[in-house]
C-alpha positions as CSV (number, residue, x, y, z in Angstrom):
1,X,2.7,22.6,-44.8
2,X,3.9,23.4,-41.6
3,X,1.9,22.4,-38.6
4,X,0.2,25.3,-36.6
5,X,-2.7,26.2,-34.6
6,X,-5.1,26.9,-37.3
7,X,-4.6,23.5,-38.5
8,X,-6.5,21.1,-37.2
9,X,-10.3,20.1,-37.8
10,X,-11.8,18.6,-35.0
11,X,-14.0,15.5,-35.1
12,X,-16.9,14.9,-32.7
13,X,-19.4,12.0,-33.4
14,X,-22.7,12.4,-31.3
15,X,-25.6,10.5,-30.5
16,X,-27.7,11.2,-27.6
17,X,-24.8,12.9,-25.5
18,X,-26.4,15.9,-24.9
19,X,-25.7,15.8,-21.4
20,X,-21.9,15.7,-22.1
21,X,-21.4,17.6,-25.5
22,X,-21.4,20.8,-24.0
23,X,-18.5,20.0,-21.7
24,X,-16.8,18.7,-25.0
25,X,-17.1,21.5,-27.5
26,X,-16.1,24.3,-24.7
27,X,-13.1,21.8,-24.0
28,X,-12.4,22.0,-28.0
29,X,-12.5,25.8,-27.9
30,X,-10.7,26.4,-25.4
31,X,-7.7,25.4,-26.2
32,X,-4.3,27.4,-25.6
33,X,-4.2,26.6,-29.7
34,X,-7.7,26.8,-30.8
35,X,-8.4,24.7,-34.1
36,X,-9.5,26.1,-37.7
37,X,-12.9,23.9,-37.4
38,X,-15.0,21.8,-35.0
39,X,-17.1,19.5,-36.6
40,X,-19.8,17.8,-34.8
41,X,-21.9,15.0,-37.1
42,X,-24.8,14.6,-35.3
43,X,-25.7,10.3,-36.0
44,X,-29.5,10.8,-35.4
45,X,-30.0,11.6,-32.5
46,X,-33.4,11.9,-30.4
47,X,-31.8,13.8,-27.8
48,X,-31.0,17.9,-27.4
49,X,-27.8,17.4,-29.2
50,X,-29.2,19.8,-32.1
51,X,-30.2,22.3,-29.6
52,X,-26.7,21.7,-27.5
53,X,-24.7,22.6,-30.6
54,X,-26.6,25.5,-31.8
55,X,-25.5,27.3,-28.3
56,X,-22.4,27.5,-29.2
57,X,-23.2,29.6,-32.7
58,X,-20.8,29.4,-35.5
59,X,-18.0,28.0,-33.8
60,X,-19.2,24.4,-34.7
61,X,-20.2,23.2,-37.7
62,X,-23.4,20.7,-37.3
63,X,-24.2,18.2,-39.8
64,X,-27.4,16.1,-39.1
65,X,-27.5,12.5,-40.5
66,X,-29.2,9.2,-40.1
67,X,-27.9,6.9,-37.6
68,X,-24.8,5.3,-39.0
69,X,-23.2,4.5,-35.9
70,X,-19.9,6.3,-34.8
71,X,-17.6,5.0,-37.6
72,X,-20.8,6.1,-39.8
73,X,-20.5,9.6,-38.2
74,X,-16.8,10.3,-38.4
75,X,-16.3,9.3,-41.7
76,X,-18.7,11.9,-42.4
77,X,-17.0,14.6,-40.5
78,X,-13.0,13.4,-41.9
79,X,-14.8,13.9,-45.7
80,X,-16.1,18.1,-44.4
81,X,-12.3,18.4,-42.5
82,X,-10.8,20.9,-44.8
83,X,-7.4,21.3,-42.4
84,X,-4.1,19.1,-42.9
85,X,-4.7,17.2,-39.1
86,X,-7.9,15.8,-37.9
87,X,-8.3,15.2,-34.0
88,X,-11.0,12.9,-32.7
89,X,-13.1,14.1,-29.6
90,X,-15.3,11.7,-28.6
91,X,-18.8,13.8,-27.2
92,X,-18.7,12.9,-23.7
93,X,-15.1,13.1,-23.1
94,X,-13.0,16.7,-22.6
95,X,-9.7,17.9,-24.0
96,X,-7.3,19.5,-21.3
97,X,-6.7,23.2,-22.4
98,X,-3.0,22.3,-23.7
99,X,-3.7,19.6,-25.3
100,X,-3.8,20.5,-29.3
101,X,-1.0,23.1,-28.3
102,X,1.6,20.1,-27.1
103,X,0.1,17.6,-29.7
104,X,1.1,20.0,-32.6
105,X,4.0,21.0,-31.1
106,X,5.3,17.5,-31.2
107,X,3.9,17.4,-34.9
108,X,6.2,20.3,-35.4
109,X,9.4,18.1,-33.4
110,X,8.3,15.3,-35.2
111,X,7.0,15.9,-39.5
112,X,7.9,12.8,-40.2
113,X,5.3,11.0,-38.4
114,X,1.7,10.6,-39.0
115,X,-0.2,10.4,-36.4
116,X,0.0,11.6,-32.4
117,X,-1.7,10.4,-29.5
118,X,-1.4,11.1,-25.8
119,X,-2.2,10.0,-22.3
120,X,-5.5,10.2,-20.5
121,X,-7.5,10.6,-17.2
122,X,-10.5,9.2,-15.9
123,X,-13.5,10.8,-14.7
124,X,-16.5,9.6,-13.6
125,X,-20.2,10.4,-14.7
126,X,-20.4,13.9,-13.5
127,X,-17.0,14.5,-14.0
128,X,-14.8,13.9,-11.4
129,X,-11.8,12.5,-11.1
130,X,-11.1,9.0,-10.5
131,X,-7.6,7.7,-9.1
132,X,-6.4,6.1,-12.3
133,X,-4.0,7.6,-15.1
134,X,-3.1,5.7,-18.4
135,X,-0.1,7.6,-19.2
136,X,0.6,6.8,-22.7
137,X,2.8,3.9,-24.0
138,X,5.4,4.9,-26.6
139,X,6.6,2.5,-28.3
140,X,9.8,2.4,-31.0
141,X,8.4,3.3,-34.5
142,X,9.2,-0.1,-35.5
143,X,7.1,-2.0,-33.0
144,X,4.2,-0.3,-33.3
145,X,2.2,-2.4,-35.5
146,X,3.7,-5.5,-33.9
147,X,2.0,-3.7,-30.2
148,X,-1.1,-3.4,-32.2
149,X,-1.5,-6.6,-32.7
150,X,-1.2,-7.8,-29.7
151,X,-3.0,-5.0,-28.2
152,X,-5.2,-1.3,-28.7
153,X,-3.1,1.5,-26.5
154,X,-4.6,4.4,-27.9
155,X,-7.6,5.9,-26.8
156,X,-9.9,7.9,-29.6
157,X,-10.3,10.9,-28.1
158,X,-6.5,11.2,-27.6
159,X,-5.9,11.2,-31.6
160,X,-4.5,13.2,-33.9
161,X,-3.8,12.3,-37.6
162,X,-2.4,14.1,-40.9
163,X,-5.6,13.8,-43.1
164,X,-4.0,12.8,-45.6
165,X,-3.5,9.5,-44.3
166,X,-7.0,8.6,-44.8
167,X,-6.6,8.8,-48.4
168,X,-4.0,6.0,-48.8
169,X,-5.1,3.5,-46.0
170,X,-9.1,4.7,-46.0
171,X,-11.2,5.6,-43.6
172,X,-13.5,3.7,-40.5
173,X,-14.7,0.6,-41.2
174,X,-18.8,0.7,-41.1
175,X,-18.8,-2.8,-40.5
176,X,-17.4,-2.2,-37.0
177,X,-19.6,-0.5,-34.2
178,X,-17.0,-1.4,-31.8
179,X,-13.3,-1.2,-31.6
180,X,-13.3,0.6,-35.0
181,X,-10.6,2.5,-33.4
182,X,-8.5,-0.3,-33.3
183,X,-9.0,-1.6,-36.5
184,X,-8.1,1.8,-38.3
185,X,-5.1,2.3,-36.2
186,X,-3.8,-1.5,-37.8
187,X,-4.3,-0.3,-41.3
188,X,-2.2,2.9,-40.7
189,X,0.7,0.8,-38.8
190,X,0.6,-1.4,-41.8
191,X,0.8,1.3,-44.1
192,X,4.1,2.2,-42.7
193,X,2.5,5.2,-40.8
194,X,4.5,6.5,-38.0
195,X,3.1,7.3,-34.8
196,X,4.6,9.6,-31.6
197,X,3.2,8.8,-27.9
198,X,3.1,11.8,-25.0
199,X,3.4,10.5,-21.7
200,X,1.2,13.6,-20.0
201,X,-2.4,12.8,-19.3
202,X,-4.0,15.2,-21.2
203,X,-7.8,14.6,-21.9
204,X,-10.0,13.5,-19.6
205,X,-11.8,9.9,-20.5
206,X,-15.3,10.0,-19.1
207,X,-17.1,6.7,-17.3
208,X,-20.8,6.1,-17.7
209,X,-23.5,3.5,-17.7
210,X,-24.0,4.1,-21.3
211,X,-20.9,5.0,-22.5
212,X,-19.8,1.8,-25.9
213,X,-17.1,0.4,-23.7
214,X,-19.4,-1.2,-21.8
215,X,-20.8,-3.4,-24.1
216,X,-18.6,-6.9,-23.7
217,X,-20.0,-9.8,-25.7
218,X,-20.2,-6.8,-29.1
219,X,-16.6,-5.5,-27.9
220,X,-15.0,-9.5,-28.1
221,X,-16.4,-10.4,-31.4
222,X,-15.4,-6.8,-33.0
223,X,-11.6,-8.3,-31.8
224,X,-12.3,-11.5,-33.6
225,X,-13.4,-9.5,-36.8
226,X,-10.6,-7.1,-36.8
227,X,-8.2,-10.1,-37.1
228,X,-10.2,-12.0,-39.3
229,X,-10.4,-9.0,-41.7
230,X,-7.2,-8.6,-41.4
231,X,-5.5,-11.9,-41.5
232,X,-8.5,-14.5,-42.5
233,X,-10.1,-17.1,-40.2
234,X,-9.3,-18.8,-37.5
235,X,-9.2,-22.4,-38.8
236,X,-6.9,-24.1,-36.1
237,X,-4.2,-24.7,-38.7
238,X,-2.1,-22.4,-36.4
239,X,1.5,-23.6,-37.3
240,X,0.3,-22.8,-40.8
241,X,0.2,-19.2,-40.0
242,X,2.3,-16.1,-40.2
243,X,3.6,-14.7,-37.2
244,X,1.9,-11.6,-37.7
245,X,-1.5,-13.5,-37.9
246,X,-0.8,-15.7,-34.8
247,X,0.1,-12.4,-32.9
248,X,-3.2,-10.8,-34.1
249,X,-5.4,-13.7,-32.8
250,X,-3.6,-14.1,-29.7
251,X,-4.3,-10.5,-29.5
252,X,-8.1,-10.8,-30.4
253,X,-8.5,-13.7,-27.2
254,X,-6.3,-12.6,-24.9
255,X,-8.7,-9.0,-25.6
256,X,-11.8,-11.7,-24.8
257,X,-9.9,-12.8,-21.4
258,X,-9.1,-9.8,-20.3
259,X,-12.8,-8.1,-20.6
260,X,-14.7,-11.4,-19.2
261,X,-12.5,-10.9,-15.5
262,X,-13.1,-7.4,-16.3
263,X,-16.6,-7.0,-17.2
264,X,-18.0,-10.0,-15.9
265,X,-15.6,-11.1,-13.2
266,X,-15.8,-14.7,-15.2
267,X,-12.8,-16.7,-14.4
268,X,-13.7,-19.6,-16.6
269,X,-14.6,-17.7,-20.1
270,X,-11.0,-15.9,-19.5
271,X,-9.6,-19.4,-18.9
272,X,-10.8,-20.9,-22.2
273,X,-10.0,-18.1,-24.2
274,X,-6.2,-17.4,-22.4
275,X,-5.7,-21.2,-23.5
276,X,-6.9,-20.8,-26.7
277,X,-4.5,-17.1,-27.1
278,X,-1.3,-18.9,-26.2
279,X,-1.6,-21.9,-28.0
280,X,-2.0,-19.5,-30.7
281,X,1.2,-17.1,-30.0
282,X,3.2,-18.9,-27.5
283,X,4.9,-15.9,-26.1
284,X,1.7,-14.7,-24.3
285,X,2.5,-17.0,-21.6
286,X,5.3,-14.6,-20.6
287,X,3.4,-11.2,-20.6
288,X,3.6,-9.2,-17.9
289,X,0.9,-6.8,-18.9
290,X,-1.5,-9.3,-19.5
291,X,-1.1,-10.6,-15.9
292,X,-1.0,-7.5,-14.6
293,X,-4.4,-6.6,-15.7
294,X,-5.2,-10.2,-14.4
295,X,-4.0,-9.1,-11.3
296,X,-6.2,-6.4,-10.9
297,X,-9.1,-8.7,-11.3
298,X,-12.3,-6.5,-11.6
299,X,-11.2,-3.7,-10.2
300,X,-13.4,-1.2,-11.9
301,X,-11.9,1.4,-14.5
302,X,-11.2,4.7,-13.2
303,X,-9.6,2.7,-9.9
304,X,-7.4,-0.2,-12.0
305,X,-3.9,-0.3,-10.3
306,X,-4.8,2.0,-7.7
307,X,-5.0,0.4,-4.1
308,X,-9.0,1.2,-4.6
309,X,-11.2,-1.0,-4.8
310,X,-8.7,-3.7,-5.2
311,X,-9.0,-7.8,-4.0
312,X,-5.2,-8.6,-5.0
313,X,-5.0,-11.7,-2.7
314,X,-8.0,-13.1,-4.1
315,X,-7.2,-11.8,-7.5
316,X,-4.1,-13.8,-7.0
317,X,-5.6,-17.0,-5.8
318,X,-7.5,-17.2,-8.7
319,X,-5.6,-16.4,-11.2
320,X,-2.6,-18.8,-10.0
321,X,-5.9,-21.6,-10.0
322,X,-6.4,-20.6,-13.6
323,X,-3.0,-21.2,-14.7
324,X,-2.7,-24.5,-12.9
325,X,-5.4,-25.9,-15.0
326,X,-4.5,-24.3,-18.5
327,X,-1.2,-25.6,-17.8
328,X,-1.8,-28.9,-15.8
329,X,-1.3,-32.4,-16.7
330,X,-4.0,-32.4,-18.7
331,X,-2.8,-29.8,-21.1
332,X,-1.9,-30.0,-24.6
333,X,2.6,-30.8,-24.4
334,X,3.0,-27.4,-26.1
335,X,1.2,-25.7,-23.2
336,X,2.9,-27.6,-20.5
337,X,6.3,-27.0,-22.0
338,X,5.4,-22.8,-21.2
339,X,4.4,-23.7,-17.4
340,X,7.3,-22.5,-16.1
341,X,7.3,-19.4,-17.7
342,X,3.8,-18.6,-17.5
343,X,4.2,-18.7,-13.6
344,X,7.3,-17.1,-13.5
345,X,6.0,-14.1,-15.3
346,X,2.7,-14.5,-12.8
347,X,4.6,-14.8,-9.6
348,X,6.6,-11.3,-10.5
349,X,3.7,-9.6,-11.6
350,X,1.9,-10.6,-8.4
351,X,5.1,-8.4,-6.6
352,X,4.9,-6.2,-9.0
353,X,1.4,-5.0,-8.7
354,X,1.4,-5.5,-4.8
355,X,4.4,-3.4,-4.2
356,X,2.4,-0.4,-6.7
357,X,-0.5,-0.3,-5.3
358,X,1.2,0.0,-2.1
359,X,-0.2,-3.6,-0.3
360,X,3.8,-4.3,0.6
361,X,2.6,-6.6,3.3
362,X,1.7,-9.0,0.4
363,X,5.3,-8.7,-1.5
364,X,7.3,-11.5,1.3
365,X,4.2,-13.9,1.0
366,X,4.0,-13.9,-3.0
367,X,8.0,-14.2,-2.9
368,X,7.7,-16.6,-1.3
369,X,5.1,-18.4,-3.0
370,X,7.1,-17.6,-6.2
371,X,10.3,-19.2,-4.4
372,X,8.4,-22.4,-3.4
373,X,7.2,-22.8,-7.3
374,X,10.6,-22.2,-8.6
375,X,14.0,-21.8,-6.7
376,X,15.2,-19.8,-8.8
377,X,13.3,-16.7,-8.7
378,X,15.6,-16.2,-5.6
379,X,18.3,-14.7,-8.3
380,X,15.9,-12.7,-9.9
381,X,16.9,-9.2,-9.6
382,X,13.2,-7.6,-10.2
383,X,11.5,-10.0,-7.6
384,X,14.4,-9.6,-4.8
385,X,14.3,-5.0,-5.6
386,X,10.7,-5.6,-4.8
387,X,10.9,-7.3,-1.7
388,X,13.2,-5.6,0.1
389,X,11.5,-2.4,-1.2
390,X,8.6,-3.1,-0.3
391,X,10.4,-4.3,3.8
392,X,11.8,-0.6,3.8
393,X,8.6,0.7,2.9
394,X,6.8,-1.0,5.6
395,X,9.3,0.4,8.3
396,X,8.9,4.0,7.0
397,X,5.1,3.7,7.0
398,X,5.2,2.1,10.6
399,X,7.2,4.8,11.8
């Protein structure tokens, strides 16, 4: 069937959001291309979420159940969806009012893929808006599992999927109350599913104390899980392994690297489990957006590559510390034998992030710095744009 704008069900899981679900349903109906349903599974709740939904009448359906967490919930809602596309709406976040109109209009560009997902803004508690957007990465339909591996890029509420898909690659995982995203976007690569990326920014992510994604230690081992489900243990016995498995655990600990700087500005648990990740899948040690996010340090979501609330020179002290002891004498030879390239890929990042979040002051010292570790980043083209970039930009803003 051809997609259109009475063809979508949408999907909100809530428990004890009442203070946000109101924002979400009016986002859901009013869309420039309202959806045939909106289904909200209550998970238990203790909160006003009954009395929230029943404002809005019979443009939401309400289904009460006991607390099954939110892969529990949404299951629930996918098996009431009677339209061909389901869209996930996550209770405290808010569509944009175009948003199912240029999602189904790319289903209608695009029938022979799957699933849709877009970009997103950040807001804070009471909903304004923060400095960062994550515009969407689109990536070629053959790399998309491989990316998945490595790394979730999709956000939730930013979702849209042919229902049908559930049927052949099943649906969320009750075993995982975190990053069950993730997880079911791996079984749908796998399954051959195709899946289309818009750049726009069009839902808006919210940010609050008690929002899932603040939960760190529950949020690493749900990475461990997804790619022991997937791929079976991590017994050490990595040359053993297919390349898909060692890119999934290198995934799963670089994940626990990134969220201990992150969440816990903990230098040393991201140090053991970045050693651990690229002893696993060598190529980590050359990936720029793992330093990147390094780079930024704890920099709080909302604000990440923004020149807000940003420490990049001590960011880049310590993170330059960090790879002189995974990679130091003392390392395993397979480590040291990726030294160069793990600072090379460091030292441009460094540039990279300085000159974009407009500290361009900082881009001569960190050439510099890259120079005096290895001569030959003078004939890198990226490192050398940067710089003098980054000279003309400091005239213009001096004049």
């Amino acid at each position: 069937m051809t997609a259109n704008s009475s063809s979508v069900s949408v999907v909100i899981a809530a428990y004890n959001q009442g203070r946000y679900l109101a924002g979400a349903l009016r986002s859901a109906i009013n869309q420039t291309r309202p959806p045939l349903e909106i289904i909200v599974v209550d998970d238990g709740s203790t909160d006003d979420t009954a009395a929230v939904v029943g404002s809005f009448g019979d443009a939401v359906h309400y289904i009460w159940q006991e607390n099954q967490g939110l892969a529990g919930a949404r299951n629930t809602a996918i098996r009431a969806a009677t339209s061909d596309y389901v869209a996930f709406l996550d209770s405290d976040d808010e569509w944009m009012p175009p948003f199912l109109e240029r999602i189904m209009e790319t289903a209608e560009r695009c029938p022979e893929a799957a699933a849709y997902y877009s970009g997103w803004c950040y807001v804070d508690a009471d909903g304004n808006r923060l400095p960062q957007e994550a515009h969407a990465r689109l990536v070629k339909q053959d790399e998309v599992y491989s990316a998945l591996l490595r790394a979730n890029f999709i956000n939730g509420s930013t979702f849209v999927v042919r229902r049908s898909v559930f049927e052949s690659s099943g649906l969320f995982d009750l075993s995982f109350r975190r990053l069950q995203d993730w997880e079911l976007w791996l079984r749908f690569a796998q399954d051959g599913n195709r899946f289309v990326g818009l750049r726009d920014c069009l839902v808006l992510y919210r940010l609050h104390g008690s929002s899932l994604s603040t939960d760190l230690v529950s949020g690493q081992r749900a990475a461990l899980a997804a790619a022991n489900k997937h791929f079976g243990l991590d017994d050490d016995r990595w040359d053993t392994w297919s390349a898909n498995k060692r890119r999934a655990y290198g995934g799963a600990y670089r994940y626990c690297a990134l969220k201990a700087v992150l969440r816990q500005d903990d230098w040393r648990a991201c140090a053991d489990n970045l050693r651990r990740a690229i002893l696993i899948d060598p190529s980590l040690a050359g990936d720029i957006d793992m330093y990147y996010e390094l780079a930024l340090g704890n920099q709080p979501p909302g604000y990440r590559g923004t020149r807000f609330r940003l420490n990049l020179e001590e960011n880049a002290s310590r993170l330059l510390q960090m790879l002189a002891e995974i990679f130091g004498p003392s390392a395993p030879p397979e480590l040291q034998a990726l030294r160069g390239e793990a600072f090379d890929a460091a030292h441009y990042t460094l540039l990279l992030v300085a000159y974009n979040t407009g500290k361009y002051h900082l881009c001569p010292r960190f050439m510099r710095e890259a120079v005096r570790h290895n001569r030959a980043m003078l004939a890198h083209s990226g490192a050398l744009s940067l710089t003098a970039k980054s000279f003309v930009r400091r005239v213009l803003r001096a004049a």
